[in-house]
N, CA, C and O atoms as CSV, one atom per row, in Angstrom:
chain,resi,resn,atom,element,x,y,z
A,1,UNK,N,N,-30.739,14.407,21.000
A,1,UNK,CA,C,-31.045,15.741,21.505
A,1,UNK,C,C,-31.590,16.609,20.371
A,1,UNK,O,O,-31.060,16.645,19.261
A,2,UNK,N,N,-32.626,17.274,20.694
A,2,UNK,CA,C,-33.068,18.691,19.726
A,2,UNK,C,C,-32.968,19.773,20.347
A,2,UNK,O,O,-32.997,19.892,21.572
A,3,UNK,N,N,-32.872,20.438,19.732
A,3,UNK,CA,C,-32.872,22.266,19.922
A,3,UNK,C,C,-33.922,22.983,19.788
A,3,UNK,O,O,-34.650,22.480,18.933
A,4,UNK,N,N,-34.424,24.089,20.306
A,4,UNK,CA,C,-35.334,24.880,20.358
A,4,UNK,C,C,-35.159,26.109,20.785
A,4,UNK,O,O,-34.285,26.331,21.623
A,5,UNK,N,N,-35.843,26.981,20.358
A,5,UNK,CA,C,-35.456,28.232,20.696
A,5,UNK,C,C,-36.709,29.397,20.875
A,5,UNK,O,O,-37.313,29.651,19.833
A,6,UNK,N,N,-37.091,30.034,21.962
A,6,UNK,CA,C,-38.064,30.729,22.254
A,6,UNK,C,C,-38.020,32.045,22.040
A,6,UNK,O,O,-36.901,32.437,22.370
A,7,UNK,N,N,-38.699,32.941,21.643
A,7,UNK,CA,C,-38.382,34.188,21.612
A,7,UNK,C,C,-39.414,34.921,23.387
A,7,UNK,O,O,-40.644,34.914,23.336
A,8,UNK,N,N,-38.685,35.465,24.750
A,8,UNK,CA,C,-39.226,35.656,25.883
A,8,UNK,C,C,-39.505,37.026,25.949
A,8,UNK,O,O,-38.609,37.611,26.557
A,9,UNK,N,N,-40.578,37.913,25.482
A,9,UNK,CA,C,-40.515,39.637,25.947
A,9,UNK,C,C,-40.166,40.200,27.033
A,9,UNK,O,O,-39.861,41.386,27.155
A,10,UNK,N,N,-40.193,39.426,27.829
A,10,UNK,CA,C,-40.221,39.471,29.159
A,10,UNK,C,C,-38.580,39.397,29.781
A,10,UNK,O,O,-38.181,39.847,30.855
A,11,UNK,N,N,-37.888,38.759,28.843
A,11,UNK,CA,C,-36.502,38.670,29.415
A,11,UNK,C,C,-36.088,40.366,29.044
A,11,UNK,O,O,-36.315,40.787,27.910
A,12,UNK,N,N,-35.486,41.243,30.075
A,12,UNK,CA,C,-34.966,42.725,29.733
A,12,UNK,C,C,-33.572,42.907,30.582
A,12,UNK,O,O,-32.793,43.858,30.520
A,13,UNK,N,N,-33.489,41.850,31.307
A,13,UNK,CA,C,-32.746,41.936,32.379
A,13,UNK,C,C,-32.121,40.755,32.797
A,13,UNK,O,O,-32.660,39.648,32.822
A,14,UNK,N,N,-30.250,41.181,33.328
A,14,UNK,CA,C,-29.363,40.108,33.474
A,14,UNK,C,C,-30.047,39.390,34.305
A,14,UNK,O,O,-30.104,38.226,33.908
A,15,UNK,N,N,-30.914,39.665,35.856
A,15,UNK,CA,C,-31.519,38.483,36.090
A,15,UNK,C,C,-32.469,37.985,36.120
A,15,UNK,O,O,-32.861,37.422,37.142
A,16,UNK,N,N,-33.349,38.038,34.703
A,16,UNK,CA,C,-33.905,37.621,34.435
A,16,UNK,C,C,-33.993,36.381,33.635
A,16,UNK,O,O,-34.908,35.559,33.592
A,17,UNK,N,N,-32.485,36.417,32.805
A,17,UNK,CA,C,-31.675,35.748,32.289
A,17,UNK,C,C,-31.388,34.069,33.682
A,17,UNK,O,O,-31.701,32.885,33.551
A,18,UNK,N,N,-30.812,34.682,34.645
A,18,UNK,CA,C,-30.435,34.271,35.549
A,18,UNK,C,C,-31.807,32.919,35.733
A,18,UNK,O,O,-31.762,31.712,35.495
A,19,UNK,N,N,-33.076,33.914,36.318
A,19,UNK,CA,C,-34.143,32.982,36.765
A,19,UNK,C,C,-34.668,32.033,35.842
A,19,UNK,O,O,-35.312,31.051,36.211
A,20,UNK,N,N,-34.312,32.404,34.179
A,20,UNK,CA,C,-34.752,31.396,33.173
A,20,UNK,C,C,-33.911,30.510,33.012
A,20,UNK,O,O,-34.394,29.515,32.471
A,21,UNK,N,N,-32.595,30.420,33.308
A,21,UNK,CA,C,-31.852,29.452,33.218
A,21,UNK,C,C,-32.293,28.776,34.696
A,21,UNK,O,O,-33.268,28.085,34.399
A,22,UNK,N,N,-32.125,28.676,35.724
A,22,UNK,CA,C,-32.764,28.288,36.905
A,22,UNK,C,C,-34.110,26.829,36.746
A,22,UNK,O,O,-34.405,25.660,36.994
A,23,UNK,N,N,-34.500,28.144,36.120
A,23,UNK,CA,C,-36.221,27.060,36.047
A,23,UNK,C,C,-35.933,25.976,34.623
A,23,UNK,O,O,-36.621,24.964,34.489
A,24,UNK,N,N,-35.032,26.280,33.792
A,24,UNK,CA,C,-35.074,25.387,32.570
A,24,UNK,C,C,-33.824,24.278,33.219
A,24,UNK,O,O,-33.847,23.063,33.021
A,25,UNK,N,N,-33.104,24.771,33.762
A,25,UNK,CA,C,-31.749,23.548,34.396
A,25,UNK,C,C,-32.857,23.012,35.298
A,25,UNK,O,O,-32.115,22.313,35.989
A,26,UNK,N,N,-33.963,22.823,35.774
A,26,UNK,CA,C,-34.612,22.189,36.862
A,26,UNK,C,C,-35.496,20.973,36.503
A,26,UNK,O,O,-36.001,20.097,37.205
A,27,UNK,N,N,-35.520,21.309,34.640
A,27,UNK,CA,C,-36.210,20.054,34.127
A,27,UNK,C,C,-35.598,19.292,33.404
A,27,UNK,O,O,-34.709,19.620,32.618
A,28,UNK,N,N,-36.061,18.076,33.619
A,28,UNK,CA,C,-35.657,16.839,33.110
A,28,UNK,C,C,-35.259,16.416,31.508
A,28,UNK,O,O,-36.142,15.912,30.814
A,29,UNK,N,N,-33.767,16.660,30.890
A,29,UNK,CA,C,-33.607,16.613,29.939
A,29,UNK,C,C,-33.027,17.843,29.285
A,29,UNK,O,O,-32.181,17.739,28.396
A,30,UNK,N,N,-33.435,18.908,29.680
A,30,UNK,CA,C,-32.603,20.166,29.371
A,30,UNK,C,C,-30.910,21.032,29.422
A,30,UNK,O,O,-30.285,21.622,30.303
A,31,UNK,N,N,-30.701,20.760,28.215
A,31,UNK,CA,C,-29.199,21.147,28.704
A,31,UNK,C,C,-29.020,22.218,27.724
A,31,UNK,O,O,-29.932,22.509,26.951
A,32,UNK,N,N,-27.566,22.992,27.712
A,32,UNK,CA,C,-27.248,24.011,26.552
A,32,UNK,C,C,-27.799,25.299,27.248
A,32,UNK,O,O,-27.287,26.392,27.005
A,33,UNK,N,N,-28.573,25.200,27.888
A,33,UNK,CA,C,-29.273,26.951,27.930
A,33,UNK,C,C,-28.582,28.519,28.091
A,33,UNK,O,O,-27.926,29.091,28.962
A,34,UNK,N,N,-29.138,28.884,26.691
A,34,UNK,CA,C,-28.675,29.991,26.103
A,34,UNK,C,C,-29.257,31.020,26.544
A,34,UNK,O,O,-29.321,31.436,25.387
A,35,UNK,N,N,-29.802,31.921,27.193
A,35,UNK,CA,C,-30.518,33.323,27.582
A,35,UNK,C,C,-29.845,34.858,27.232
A,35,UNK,O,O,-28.737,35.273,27.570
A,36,UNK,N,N,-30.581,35.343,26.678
A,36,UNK,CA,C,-30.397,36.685,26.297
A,36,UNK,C,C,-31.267,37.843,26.491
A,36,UNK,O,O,-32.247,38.261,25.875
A,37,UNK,N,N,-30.703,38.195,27.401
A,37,UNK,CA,C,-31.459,39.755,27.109
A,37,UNK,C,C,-31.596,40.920,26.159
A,37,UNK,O,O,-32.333,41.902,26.078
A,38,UNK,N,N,-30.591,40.417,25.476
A,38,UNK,CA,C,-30.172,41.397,24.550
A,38,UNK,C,C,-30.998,41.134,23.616
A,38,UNK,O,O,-31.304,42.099,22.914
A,39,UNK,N,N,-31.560,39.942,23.319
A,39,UNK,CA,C,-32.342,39.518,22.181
A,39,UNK,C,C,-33.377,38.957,22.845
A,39,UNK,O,O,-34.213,38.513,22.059
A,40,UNK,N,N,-33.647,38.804,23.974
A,40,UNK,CA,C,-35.027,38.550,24.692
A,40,UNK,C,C,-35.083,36.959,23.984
A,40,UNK,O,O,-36.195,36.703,23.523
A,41,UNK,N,N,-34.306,36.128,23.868
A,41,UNK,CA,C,-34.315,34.795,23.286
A,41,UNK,C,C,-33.466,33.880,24.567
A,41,UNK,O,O,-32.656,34.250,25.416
A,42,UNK,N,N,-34.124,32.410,24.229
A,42,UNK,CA,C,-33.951,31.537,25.093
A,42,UNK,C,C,-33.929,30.415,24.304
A,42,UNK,O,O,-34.960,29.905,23.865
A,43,UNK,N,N,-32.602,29.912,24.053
A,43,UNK,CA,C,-32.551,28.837,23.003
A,43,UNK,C,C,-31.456,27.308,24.225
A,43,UNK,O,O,-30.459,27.293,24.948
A,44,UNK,N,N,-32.303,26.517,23.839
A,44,UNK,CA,C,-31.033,25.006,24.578
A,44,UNK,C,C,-31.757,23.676,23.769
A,44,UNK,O,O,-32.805,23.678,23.124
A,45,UNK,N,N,-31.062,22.838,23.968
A,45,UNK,CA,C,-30.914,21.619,23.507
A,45,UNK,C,C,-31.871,20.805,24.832
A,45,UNK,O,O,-31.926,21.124,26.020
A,46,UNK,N,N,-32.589,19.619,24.082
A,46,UNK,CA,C,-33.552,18.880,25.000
A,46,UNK,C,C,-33.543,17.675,24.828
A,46,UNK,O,O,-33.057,17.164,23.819
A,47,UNK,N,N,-34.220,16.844,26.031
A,47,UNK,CA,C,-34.386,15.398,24.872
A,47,UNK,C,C,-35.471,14.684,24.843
A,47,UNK,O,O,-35.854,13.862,25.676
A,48,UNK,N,N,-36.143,15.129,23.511
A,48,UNK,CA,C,-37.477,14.299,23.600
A,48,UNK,C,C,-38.224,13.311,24.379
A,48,UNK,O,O,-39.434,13.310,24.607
A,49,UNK,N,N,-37.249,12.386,24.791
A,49,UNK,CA,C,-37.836,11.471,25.521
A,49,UNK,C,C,-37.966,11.572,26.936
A,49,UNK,O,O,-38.645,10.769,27.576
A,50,UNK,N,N,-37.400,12.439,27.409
A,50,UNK,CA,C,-37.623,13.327,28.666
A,50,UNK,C,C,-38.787,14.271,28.905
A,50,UNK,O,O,-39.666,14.058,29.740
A,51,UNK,N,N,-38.730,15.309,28.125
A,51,UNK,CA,C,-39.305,17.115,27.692
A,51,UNK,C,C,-39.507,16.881,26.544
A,51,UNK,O,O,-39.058,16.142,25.668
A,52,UNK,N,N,-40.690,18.051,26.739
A,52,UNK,CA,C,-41.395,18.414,25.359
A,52,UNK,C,C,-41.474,20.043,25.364
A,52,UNK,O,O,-41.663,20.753,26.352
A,53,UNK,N,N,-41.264,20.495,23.889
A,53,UNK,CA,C,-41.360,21.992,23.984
A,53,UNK,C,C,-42.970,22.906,24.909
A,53,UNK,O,O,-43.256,23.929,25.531
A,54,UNK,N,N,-43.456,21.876,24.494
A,54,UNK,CA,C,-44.843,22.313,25.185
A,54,UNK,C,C,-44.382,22.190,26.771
A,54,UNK,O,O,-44.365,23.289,27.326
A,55,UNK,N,N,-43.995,21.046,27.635
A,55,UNK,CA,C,-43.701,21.391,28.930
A,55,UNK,C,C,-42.574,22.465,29.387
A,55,UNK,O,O,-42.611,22.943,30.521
A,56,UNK,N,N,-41.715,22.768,28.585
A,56,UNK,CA,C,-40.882,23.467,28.782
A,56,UNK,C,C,-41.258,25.023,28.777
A,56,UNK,O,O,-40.893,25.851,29.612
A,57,UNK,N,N,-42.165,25.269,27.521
A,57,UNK,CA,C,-42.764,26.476,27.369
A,57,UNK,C,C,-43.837,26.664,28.763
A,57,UNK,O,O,-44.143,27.851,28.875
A,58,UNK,N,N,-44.367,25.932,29.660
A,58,UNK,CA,C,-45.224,25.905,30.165
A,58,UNK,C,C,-44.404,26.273,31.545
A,58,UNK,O,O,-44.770,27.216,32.247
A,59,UNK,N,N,-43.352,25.518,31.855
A,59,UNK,CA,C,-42.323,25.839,32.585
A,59,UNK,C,C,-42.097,27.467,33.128
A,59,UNK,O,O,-42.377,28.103,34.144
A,60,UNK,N,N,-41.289,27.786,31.571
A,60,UNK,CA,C,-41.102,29.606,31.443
A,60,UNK,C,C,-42.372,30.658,31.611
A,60,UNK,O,O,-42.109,31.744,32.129
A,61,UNK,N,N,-43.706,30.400,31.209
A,61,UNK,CA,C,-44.974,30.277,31.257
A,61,UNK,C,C,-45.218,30.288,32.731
A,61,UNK,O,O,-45.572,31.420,33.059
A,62,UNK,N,N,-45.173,29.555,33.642
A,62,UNK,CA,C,-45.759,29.402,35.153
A,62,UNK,C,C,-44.039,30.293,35.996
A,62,UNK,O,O,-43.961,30.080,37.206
A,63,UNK,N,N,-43.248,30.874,35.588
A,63,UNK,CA,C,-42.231,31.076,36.114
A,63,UNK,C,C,-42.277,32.997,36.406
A,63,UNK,O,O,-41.706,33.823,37.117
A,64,UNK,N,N,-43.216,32.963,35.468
A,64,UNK,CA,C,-43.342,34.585,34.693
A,64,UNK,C,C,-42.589,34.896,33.541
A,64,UNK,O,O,-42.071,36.009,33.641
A,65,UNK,N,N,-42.314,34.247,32.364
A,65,UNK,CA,C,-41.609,34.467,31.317
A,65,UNK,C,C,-41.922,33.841,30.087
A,65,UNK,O,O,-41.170,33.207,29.346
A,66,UNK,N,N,-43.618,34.203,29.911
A,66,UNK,CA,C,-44.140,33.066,28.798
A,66,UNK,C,C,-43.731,33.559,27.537
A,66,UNK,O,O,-43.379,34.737,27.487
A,67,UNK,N,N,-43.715,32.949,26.624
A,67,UNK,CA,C,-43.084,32.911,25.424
A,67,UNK,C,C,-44.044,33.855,24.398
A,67,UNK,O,O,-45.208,33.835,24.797
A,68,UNK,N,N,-43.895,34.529,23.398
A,68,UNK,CA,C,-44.011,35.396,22.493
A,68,UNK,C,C,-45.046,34.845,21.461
A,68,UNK,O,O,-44.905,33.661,21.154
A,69,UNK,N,N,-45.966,35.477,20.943
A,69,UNK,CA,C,-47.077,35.020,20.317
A,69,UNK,C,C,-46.564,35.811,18.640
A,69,UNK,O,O,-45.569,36.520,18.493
A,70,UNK,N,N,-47.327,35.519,17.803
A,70,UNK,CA,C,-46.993,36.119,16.740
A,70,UNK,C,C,-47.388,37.540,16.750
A,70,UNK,O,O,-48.581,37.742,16.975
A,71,UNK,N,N,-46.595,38.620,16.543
A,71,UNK,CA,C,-46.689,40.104,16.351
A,71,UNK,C,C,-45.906,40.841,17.626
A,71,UNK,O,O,-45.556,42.018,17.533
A,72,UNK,N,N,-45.618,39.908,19.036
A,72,UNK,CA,C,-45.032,40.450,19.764
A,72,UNK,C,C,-43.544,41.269,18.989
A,72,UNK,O,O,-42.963,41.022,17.932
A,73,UNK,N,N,-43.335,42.131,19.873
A,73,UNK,CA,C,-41.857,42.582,19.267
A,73,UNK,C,C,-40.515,42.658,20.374
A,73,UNK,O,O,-40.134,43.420,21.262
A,74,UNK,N,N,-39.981,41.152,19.625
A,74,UNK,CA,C,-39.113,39.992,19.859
A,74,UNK,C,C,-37.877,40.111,18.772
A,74,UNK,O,O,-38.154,39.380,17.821
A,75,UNK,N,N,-36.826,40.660,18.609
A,75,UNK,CA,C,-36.143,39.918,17.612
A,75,UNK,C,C,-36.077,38.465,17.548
A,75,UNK,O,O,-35.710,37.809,18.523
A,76,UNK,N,N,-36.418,37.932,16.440
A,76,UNK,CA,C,-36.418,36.924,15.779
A,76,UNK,C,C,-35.443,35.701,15.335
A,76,UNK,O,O,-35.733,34.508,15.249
A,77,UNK,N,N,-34.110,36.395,15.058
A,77,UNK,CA,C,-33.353,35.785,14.402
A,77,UNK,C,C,-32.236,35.351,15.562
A,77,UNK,O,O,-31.723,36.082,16.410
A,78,UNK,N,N,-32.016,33.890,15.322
A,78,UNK,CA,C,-31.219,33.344,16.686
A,78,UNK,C,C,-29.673,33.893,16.559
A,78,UNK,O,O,-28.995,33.939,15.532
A,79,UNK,N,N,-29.279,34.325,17.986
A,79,UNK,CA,C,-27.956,34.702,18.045
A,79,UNK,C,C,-27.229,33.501,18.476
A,79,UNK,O,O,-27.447,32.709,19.392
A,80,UNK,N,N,-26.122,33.581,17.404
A,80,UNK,CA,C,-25.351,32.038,17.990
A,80,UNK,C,C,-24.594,32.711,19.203
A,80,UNK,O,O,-24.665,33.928,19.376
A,81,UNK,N,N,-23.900,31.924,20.000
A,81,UNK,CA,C,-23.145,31.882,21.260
A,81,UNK,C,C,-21.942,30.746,21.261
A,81,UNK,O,O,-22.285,29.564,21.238
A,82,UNK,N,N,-20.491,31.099,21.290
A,82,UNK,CA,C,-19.534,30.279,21.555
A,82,UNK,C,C,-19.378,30.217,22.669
A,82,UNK,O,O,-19.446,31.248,23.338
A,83,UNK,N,N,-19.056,28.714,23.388
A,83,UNK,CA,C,-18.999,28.549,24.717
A,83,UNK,C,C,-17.394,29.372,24.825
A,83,UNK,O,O,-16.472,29.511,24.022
A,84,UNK,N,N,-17.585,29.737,26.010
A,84,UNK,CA,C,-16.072,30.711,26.365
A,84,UNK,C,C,-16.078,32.328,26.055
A,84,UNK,O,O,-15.275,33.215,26.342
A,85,UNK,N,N,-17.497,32.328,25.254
A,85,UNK,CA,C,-16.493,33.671,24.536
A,85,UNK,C,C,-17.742,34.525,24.746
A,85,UNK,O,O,-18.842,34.056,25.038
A,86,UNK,N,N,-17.365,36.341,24.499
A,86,UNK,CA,C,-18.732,36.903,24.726
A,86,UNK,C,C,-19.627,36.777,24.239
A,86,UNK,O,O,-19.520,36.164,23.177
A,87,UNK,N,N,-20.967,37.205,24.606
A,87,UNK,CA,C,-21.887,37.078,23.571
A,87,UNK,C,C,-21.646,38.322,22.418
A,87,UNK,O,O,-21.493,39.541,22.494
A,88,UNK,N,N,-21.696,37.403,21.399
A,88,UNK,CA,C,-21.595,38.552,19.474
A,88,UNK,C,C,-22.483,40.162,19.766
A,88,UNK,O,O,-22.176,41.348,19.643
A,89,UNK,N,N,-23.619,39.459,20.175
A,89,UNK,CA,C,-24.644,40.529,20.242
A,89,UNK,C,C,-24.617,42.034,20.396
A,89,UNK,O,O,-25.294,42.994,20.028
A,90,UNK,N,N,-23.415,41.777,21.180
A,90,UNK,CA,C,-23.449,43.098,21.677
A,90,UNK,C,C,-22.654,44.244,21.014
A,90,UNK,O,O,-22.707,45.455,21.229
A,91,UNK,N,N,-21.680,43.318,19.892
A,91,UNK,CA,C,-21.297,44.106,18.818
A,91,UNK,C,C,-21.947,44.324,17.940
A,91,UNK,O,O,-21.895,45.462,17.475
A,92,UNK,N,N,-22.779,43.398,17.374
A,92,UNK,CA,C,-24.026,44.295,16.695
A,92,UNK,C,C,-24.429,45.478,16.760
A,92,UNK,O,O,-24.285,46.470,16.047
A,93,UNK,N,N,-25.025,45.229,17.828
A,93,UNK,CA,C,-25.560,46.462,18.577
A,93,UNK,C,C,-24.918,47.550,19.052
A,93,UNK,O,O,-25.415,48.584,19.497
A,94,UNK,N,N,-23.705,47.234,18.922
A,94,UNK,CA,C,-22.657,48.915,18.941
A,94,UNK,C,C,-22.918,49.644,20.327
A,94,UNK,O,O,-22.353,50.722,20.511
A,95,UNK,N,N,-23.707,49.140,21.272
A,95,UNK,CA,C,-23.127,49.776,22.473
A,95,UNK,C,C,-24.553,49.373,23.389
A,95,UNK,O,O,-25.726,49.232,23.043
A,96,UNK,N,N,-24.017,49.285,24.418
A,96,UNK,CA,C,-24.613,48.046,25.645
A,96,UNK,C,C,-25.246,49.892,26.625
A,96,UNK,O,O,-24.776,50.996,26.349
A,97,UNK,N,N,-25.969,49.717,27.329
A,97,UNK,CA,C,-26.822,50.804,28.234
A,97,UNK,C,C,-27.430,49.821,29.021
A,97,UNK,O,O,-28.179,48.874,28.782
A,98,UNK,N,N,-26.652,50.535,30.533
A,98,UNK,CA,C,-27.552,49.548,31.781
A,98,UNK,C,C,-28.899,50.573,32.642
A,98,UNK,O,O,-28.526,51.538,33.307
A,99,UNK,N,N,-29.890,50.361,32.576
A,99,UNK,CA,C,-30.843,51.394,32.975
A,99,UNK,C,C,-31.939,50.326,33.637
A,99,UNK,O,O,-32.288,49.300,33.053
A,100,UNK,N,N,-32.320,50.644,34.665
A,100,UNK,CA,C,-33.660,50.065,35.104
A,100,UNK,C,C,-34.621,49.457,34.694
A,100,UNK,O,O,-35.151,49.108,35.748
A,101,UNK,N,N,-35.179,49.108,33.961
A,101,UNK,CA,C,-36.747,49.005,33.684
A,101,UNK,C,C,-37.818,49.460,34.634
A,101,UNK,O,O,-38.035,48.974,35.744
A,102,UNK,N,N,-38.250,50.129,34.250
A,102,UNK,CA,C,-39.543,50.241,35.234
A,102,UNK,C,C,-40.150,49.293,35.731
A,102,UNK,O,O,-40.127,49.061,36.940
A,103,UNK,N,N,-40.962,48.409,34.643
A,103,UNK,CA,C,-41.497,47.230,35.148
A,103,UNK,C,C,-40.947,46.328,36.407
A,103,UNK,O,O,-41.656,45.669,37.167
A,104,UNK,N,N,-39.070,46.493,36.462
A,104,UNK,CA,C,-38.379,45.485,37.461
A,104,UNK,C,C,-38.621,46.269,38.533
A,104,UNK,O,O,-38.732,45.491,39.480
A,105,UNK,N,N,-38.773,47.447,38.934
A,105,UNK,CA,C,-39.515,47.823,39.775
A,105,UNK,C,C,-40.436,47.838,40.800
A,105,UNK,O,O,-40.426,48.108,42.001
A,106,UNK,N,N,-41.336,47.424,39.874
A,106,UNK,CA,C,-42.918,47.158,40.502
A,106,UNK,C,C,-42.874,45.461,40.901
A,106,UNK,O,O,-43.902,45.047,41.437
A,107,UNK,N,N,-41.951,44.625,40.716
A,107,UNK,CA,C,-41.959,43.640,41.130
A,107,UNK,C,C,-41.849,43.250,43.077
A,107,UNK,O,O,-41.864,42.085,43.475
């Protein structure tokens, strides 16, 4: 198994989170999947001989959630995640705000 990890602009929202795990549990070889909104990152474990980052990206890509080009503004740096426990992130960040997006809106 390898790991990979995407940075998604597009993830802003718990279910958005939701629909990327959806479409990545649907392909062949994918397990682990990590989604964050908080960090707009999408990190899981794969297995080469199944998936390739390129089909997978293409996946999130045809789903509405293509992956981040260089200069997008993405935090970068992967947030680890213990199974069981909350996500860290949000202590970082010193305080969580649930508000709309506009964009989820117009959907």
């Amino acid at each position: 198994m390898e790991k990979v990890q995407f940075n998604v602009p597009s993830l802003w929202a718990d279910h958005h989170t939701l629909k990327v795990r959806e479409v990545l549990s649907q392909l062949p070889g994918v397990t682990d999947i990590v989604a964050s909104s908080a960090f707009r990152v999408v990190a899981m474990s794969y297995d080469p001989a199944l998936v390739t980052p390129g089909a997978i990206m293409a996946a999130l890509d045809e789903a509405g959630y293509p992956i981040a080009t260089a200069g997008a503004e993405v935090l970068t740096q992967p947030v680890p995640v213990q199974n069981g426990r909350r996500d860290p992130a949000w202590d970082r960040l010193g305080f969580r705000v649930a508000k709309t997006d506009p964009r989820d809106v117009k959907r």
